[in-house]
N, C-alpha and C positions, 0 to 999 in steps of 0.2 A: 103207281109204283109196283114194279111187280114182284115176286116171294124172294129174286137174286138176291136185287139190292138193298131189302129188309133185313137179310143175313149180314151181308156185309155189312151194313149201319150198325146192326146189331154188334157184330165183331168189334170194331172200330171204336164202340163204344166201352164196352170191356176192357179191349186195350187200352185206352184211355184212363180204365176207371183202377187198372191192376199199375197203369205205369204212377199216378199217382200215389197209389198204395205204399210201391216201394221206393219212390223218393222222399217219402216221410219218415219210413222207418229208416233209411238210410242217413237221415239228417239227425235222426235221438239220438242214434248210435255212435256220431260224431260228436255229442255233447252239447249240443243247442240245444233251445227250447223247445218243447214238442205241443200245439195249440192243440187242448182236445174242448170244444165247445171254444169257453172261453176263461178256461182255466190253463197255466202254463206251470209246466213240472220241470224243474230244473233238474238236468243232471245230476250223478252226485261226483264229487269229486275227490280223489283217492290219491293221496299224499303218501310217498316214499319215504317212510321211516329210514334215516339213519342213525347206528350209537351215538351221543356223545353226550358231554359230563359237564357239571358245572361248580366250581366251587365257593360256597361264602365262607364271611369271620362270623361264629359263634357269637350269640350277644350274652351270654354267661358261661364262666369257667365252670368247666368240667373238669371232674376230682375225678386224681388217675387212681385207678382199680388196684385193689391187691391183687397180689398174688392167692390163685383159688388150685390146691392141689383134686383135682375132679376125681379122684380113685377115694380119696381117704376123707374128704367131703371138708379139709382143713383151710382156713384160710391162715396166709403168713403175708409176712411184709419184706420184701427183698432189701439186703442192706449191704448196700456197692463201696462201703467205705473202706479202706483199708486200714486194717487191725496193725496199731501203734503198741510198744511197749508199755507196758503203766502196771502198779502197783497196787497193793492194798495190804493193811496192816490191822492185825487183832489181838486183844490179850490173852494170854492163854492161861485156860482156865487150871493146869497143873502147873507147880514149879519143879522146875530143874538146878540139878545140883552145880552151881556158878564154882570155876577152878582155876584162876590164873594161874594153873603149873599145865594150864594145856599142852601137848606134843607139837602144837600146828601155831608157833606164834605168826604174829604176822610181820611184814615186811614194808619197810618206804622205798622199794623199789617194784617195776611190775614182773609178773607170774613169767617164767618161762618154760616149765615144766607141769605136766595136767596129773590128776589124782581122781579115783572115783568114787561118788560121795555113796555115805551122807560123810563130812567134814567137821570134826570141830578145832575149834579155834581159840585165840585168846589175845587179847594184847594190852597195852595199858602205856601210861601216862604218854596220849597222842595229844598235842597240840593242832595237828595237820589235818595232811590224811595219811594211811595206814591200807597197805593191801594185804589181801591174803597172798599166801608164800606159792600156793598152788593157782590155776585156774581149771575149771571142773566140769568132766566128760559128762555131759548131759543127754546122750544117747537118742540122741530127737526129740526131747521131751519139748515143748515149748513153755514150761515154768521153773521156776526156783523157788524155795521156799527157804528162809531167813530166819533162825530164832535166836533173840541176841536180849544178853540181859545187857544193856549200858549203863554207868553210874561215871560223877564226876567225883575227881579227885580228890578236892575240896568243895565244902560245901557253898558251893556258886551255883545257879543257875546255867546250864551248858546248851547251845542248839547243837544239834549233830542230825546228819543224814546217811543212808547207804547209798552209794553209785553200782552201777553194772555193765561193766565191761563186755567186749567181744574177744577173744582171747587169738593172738594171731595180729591180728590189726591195731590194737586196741581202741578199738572206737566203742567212746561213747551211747550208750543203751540208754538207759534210763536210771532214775533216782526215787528214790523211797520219797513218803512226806518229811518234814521236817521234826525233830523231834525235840526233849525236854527235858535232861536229867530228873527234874522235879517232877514233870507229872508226869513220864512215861518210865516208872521204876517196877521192878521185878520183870518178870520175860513176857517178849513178845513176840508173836511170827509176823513176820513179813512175806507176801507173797508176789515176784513179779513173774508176770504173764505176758501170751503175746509176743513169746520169744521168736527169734526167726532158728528151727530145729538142724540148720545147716552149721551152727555155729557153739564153740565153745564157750564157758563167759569165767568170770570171777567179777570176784566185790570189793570191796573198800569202805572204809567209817571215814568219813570227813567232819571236823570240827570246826563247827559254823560258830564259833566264838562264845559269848560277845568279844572275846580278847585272848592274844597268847597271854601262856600262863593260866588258862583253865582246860587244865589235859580231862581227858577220858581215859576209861578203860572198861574190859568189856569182856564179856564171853559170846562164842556164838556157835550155832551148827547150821551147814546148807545139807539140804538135802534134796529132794526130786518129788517127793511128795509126804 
């Protein structure tokens, strides 16, 4: 063989040994097996993340959060209720001087004319009920304040309560507790709150019995605070 054909064998063989070469690497690269010996090296394999969410049920309730003011380091409790009228009643610790020849007696019909307080008042031997003569400019305040001595005519046992009007409408507010000639004697204040401030009010003494024929009478003053 002479030096020609030893090059080209040579060559040939090269070619051979380069075209192998790169049909190997060209098979890892497509993610096949790549034999090195007789160890085989997988791939790896690269998964496309997309977002998405899942939701389950809690297996224990979770208590809702207060409210955390973050400036003043306070915690409070949010209270979605809407504020109803209602009342509250104390004895007072001065007495006052009771005068049925008050200026302001009262009336069994309702207020059509308003006055601005404080109010005093007076009336006596009610069987019923009994309104004031005025109904009273409350200036937006949203309270009333009530001090009324009541006693019964005769010595009976009497329930009686105060109502509180809307003046205008006459609707319906609210009412004091119930009271007692016997045990709720010399003055008391009553306070009703919770007013809505768009609206004028007056009051009334109603005689919750036991029975006609156990009148009341009474002194009282409203005033705003």
């Amino acid at each position: 063989m002479n030096r020609k054909s030893i090059r080209i064998s040579i060559c040939l063989i090269l070619i051979l040994i380069l075209s192998l070469s790169l049909s190997g690497t060209s098979f890892a690269s497509k993610g096949g097996n790549v034999d090195i010996g007789s160890k085989q090296i997988a791939a790896p394999i690269v998964e496309n993340l997309e977002p998405s969410s899942e939701t389950t049920k809690m297996t224990s309730q979770k208590s809702v959060p207060l409210n955390v003011d973050i400036i003043s380091n306070q915690v409070t409790v949010s209270n979605e209720e809407t504020a109803k009228p209602a009342s509250e009643t104390i004895k007072m610790t001065s007495q006052k001087v009771a005068s049925l020849n008050a200026a302001n007696p009262m009336s069994l019909s309702r207020p059509t004319k308003g006055t601005n307080l404080p109010y005093n008042g007076a009336f006596s031997g009610v069987n019923t009920e009994i309104f004031s003569n005025y109904y009273f400019f409350t200036n937006g305040s949203t309270q009333l304040y009530v001090d009324w001595n009541v006693r019964a005519d005769y010595p009976d046992n009497v329930l009686w309560h105060i109502n509180v009007y809307q003046a205008g409408t006459n609707k319906f507010v609210a009412s004091s507790d119930q009271f007692t000639t016997d045990s709720n004697t010399g003055w008391w204040t009553t306070r009703f709150y919770n007013l809505d401030p768009a609206y004028n009010y007056y009051i009334s003494f109603v005689n919750d019995g036991p029975q006609i024929g156990s009148p009341i009478s009474g002194d009282f003053t409203v005033r705003l605070k």
